[in-house]
C-alpha positions in Angstrom: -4.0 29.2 -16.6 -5.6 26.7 -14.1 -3.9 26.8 -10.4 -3.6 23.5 -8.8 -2.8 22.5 -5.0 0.7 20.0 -5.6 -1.2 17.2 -3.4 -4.3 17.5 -5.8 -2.5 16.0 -8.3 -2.8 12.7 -6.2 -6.6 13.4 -5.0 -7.3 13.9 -9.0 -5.8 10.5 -9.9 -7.9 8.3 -7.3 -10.8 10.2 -7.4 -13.6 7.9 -7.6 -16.5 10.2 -6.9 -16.9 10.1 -3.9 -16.1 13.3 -1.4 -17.3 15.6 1.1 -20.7 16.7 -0.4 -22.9 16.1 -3.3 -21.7 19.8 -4.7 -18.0 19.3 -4.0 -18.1 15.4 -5.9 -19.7 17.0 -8.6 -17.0 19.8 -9.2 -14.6 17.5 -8.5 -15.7 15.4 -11.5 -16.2 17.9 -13.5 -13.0 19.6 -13.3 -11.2 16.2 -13.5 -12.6 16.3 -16.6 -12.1 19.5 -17.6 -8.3 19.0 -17.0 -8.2 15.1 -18.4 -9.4 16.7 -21.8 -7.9 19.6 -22.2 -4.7 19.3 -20.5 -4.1 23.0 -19.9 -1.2 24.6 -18.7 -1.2 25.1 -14.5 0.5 26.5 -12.1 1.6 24.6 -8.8 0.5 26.0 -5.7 0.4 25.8 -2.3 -2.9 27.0 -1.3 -6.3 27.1 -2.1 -6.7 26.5 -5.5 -10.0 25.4 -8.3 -10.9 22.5 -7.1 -11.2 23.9 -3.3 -13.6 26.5 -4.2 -16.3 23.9 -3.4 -14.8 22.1 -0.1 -16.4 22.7 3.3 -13.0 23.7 4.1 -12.6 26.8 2.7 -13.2 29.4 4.3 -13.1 32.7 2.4 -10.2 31.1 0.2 -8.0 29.7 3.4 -8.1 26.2 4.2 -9.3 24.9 8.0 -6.8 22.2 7.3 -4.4 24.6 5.9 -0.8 23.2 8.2 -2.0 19.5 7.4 -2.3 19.8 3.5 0.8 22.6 3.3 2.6 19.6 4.4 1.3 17.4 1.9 1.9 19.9 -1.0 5.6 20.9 -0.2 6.1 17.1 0.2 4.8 16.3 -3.2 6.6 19.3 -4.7 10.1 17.4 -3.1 9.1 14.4 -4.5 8.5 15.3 -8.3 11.1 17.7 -8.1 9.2 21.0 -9.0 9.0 23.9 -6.8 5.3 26.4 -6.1 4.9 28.9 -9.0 5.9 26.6 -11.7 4.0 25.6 -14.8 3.7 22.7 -17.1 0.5 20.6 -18.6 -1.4 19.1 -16.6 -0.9 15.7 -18.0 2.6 16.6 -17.7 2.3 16.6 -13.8 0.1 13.8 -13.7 2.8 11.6 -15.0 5.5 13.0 -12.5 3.0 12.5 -9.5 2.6 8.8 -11.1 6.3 7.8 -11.7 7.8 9.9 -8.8 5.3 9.0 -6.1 2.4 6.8 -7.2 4.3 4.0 -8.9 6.8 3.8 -6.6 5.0 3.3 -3.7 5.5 6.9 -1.6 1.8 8.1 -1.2 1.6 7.1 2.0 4.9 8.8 3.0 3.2 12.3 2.0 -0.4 12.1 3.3 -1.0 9.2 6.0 -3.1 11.2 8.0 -5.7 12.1 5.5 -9.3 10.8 6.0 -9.8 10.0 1.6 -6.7 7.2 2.3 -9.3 3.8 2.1 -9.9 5.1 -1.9 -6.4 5.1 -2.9 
């Protein structure tokens, strides 16, 4: 089972390969991928998670920026109506982030502070 940060769910669906480092764009990509094809089961968490492993932000498995994006994860957890812990398909919480907050226009309500916000 693959663990995924709730706001990731909106970083994975604008990604456009682009990101804080050649290594972190890379992983990114690659486990976009990973997850697009397979569609595993994952778990929603709030705290560092795959995708993190390669961000300049974590350090030794805590995020620098950890009060910032907890805010951002419990949001989107409220907004798709899921709480930390629980577990579906990944393409299965793709389309909640997409009909509960993407389509409908509430991004910006959950993360208007973060620096990635001229790609979405």
């Amino acid at each position: 089972m693959i663990k995924i940060r709730a706001h990731h769910g909106m970083c994975l669906f604008y990604f456009q390969g682009k990101g804080y480092s050649a290594d972190f764009v890379s992983h990114m990509a690659n486990a976009k991928k990973l997850l697009l094809e397979a569609d595993p089961l994952i778990e929603i968490v709030t705290h560092t998670d795959e995708i993190c492993s390669s961000c300049p932000n974590n350090e030794n498995g805590l995020c620098t920026s950890h009060e910032k994006v907890l805010l951002y994860d419990r949001s989107v957890l409220r907004f798709c109506g899921l709480e930390e812990g629980c577990q579906m398909h990944f393409s299965e919480f793709m389309q909640l982030v997409s009909d509960r907050i993407l389509s409908p226009g509430k991004r910006c309500e959950i993360c208007p502070d973060c620096m990635w916000n001229e790609w979405c």
